[in-house]
C-alpha positions as CSV (number, residue, x, y, z in Angstrom):
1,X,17.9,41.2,50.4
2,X,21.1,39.4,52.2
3,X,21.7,35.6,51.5
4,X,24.4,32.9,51.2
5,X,26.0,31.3,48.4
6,X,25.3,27.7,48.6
7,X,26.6,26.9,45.1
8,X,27.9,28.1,41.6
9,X,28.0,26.6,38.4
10,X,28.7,28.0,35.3
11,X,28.5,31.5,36.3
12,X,25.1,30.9,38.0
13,X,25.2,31.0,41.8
14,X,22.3,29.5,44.2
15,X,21.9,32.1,47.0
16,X,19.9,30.7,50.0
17,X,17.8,33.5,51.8
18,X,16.4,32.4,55.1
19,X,13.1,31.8,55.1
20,X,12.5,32.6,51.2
21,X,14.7,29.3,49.7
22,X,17.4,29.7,47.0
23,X,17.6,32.1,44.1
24,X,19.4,31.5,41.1
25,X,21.8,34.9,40.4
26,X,24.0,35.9,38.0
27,X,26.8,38.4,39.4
28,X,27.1,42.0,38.2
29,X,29.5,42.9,35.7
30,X,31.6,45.3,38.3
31,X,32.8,42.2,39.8
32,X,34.7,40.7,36.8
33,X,36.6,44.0,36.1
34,X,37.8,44.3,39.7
35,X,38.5,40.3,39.4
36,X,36.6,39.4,42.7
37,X,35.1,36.1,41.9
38,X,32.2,35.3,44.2
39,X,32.7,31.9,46.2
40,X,30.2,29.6,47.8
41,X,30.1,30.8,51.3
42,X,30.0,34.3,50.6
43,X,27.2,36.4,52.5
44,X,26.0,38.3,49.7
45,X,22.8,41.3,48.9
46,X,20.9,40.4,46.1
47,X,18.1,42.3,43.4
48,X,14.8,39.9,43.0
49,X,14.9,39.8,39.3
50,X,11.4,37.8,39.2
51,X,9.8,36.6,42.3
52,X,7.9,33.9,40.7
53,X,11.2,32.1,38.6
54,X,13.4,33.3,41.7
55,X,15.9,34.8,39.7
56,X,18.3,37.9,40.9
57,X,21.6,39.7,40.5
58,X,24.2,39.3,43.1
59,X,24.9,43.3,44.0
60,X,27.4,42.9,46.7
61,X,29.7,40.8,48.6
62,X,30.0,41.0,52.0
63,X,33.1,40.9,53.7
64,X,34.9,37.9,54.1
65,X,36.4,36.6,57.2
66,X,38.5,33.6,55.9
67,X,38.9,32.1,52.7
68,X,40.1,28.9,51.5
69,X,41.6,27.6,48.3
70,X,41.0,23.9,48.6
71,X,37.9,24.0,48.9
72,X,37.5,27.0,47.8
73,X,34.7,28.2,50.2
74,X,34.8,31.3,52.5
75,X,33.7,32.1,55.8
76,X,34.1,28.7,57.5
77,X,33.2,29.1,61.3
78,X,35.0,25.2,61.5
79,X,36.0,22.3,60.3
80,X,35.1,19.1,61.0
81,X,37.7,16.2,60.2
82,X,36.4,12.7,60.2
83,X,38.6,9.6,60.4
84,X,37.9,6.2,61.7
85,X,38.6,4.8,65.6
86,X,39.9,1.3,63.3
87,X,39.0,-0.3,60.1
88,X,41.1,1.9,59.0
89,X,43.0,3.1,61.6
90,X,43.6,6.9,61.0
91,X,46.7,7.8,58.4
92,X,48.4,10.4,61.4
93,X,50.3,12.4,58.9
94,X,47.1,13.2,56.7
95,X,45.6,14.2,59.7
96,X,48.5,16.6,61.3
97,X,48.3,18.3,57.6
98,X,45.0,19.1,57.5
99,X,45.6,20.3,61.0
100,X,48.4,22.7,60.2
101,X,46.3,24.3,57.1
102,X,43.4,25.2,59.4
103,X,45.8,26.1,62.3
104,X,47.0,28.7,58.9
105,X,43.6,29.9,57.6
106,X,42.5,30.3,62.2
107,X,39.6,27.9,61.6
108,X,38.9,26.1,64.6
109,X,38.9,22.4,64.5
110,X,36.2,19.1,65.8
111,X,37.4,15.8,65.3
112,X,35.4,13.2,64.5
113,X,37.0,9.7,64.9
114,X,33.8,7.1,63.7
115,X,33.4,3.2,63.7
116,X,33.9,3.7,67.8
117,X,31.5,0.6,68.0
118,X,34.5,-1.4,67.0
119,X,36.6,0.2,68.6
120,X,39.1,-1.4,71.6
121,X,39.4,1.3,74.6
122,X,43.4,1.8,74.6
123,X,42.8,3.0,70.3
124,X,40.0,5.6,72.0
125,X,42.2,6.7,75.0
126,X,45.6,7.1,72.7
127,X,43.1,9.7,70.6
128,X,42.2,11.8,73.4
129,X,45.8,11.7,74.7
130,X,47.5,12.7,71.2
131,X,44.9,15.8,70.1
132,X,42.1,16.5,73.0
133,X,44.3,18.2,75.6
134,X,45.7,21.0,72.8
135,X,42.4,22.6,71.9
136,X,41.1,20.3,69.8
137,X,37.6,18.8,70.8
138,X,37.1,15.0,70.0
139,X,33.8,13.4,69.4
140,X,33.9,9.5,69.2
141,X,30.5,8.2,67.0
142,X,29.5,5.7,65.4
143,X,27.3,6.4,62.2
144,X,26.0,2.6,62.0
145,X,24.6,3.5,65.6
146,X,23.9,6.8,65.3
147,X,25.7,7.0,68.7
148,X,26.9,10.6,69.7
149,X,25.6,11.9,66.2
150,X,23.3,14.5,68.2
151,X,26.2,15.8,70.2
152,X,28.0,16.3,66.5
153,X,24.7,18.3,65.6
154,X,24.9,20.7,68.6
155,X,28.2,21.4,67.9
156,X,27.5,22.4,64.2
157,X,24.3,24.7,65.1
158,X,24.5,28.2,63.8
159,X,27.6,28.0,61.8
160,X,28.9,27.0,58.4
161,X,31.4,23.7,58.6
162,X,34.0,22.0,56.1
163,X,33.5,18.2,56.4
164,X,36.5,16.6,55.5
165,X,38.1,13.6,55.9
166,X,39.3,10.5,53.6
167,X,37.1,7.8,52.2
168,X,36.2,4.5,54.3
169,X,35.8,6.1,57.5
170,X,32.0,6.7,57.2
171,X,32.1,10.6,56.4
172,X,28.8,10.0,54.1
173,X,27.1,8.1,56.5
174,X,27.3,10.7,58.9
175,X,26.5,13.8,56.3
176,X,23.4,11.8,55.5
177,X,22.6,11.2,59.3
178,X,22.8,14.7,59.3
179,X,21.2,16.0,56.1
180,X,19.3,13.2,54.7
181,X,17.4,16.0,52.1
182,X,21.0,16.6,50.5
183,X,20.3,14.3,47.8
184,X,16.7,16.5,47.3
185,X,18.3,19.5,47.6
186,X,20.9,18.6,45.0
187,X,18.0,17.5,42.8
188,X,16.3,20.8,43.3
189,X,18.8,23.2,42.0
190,X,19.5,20.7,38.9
191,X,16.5,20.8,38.1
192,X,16.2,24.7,37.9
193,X,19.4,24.5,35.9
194,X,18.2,21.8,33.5
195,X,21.7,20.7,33.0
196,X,21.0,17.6,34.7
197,X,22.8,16.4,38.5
198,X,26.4,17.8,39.0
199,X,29.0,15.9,41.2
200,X,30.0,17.0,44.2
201,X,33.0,18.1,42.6
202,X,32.2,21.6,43.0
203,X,31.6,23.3,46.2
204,X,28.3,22.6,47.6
205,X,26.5,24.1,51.2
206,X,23.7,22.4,52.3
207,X,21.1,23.9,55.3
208,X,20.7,21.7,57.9
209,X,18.7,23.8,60.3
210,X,18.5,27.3,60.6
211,X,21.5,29.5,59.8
212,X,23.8,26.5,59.8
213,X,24.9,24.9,56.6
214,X,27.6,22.0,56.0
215,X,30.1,21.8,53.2
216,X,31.1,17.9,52.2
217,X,34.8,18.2,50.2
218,X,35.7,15.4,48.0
219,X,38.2,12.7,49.9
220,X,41.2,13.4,50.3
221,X,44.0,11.2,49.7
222,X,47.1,13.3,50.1
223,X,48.2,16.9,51.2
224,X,50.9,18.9,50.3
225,X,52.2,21.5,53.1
226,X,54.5,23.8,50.8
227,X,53.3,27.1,50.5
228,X,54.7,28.6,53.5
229,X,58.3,28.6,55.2
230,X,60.1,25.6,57.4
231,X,60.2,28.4,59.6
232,X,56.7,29.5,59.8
233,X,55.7,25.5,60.7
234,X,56.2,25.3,64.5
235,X,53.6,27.8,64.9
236,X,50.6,25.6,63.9
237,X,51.6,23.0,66.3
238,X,49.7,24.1,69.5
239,X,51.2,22.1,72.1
240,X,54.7,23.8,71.1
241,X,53.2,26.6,72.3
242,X,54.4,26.5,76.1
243,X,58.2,25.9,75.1
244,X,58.5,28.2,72.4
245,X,61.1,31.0,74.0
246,X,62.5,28.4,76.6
247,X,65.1,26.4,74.1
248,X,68.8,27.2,74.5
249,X,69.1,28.6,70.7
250,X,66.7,32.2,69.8
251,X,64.5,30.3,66.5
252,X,65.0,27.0,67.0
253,X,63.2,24.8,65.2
254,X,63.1,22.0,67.5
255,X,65.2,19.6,64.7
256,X,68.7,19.2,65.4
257,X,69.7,21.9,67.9
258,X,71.5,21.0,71.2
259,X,68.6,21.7,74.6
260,X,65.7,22.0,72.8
261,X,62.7,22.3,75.1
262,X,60.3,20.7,72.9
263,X,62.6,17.3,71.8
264,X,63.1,17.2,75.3
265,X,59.1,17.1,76.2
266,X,58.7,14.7,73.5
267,X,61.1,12.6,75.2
268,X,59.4,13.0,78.7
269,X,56.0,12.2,76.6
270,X,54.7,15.5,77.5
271,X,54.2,15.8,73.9
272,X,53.2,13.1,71.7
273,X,55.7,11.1,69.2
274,X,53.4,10.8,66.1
275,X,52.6,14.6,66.2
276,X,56.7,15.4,66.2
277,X,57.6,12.2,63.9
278,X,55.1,14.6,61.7
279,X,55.9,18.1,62.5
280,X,59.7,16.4,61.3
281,X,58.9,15.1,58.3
282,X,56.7,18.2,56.8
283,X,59.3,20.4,58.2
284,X,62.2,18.4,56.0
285,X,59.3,18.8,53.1
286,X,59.2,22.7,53.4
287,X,63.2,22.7,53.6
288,X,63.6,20.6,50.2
289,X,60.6,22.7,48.3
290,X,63.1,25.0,47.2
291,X,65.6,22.1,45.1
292,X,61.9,21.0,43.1
């Protein structure tokens, strides 16, 4: 029987099987001595160990097709980062850092700006003109209107999607919009557990509609780009892309060199300040990691 790993606690994982529900499984000893430690996320085969208490044994892991650390979940199909329009106004840099680690791990991004009901037209438009034309979809909502929320749904259908995003913009209002059982569901598992509720500190999938789970991820306040090379960072800026081979210097990295194509869109506004002022400052970040 094949199912997905919606949660582990304690060495108990919760592994949801379509149409049967959730089965609480323990993981086979061959896993520890080869050190693969299942994650949430995982697609997995299971033995029914008793029908009736829905316990099994977690017998393989399917292959995984990404994997990420923070949080540590695998086979995300997306992300979807949620900031506000205003009240606050979005924090750039956190933004063009979460950007750059899912540009790393390949995970296709949506953003989600919220609060658009209070929103003035020019903070909307400046949005679209920074991120929406370099392959990254933007869905403007507002949770206290449940405006746009169904167009968020469609785009969530039939995969499994990171929700992240820092706190005040509305991100639980619009998890609870979308999966107003979460609460149940978290009661549910406790409850086979008896250990009583657990935070959503640890990694939790919820189903909201068939084959298509969410993942909420504790707010984030800050994140640190340093496990990869100053060199390596241009790449996960997309709208580089087009001037990457035409600078006057082979491997620039569009800082200080003389006739660099991409300061030189920047300048024309081809390319967006905030993303560069950012792209500068992580860069400077990945070149002083080394003096730490």
């Amino acid at each position: 029987m094949q199912g997905k790993i919606v949660k582990g606690i304690a060495g108990f994982y919760y592994v949801n099987v379509v149409e049967s529900g959730v089965y609480e499984c323990k993981a086979k000893g061959i896993f520890r001595k080869e050190k693969i430690k299942p994650l949430v996320g995982d697609n997995v085969e299971i033995e029914i160990l008793d029908e009736t208490e829905r316990t099994g044994n977690i017998i393989n892991i399917l292959p995984r097709k990404n994997e990420l650390i923070r949080p540590a979940v695998a086979n995300v199909d997306q992300a979807l980062v949620v900031f506000a329009v205003t009240k606050p106004s979005p924090h750039f840099n956190l933004l063009d850092r979460f950007l750059v680690m899912m540009e790393r791990q390949k995970i296709p991004v949506v953003l989600c700006f919220n609060k658009e009901d209070i929103a003035e037209d020019e903070q909307v438009a400046q949005l679209e003109r920074i991120y929406e034309g370099w392959g990254y979809p933007c869905v403007f909502t507002s949770a206290l209107e449940e405006k746009n929320i169904e167009t968020v749904k469609n785009l969530l259908k039939g995969k499994t999607t990171v929700i992240a995003g820092p706190s005040g913009v509305g991100k639980s209002s619009i998890i609870n919009i979308l999966n107003p059982e979460a609460n149940m569901e978290t009661g549910d598992v406790s409850r086979k557990i008896e250990r009583g509720k657990h935070t959503t500190r640890h990694s939790e999938l919820f189903s909201i509609g068939y084959d298509s789970y969410i993942m909420d991820t504790p707010g984030f306040s800050s994140l640190y780009v340093n496990d990869f090379e100053k060199e390596e960072l241009k790449y996960y800026f997309p709208e580089f892309d087009p001037y990457e081979g035409t600078c006057k210097f082979i491997g620039c990295d569009h800082i200080h060199e003389p006739d660099c194509a991409v300061k030189m869109a920047v300048e024309e506004g081809r390319i967006h300040k905030i993303r560069y002022e950012d792209y500068v400052e992580m860069y400077e970040e990945l070149k002083n990691k080394r003096r730490y």
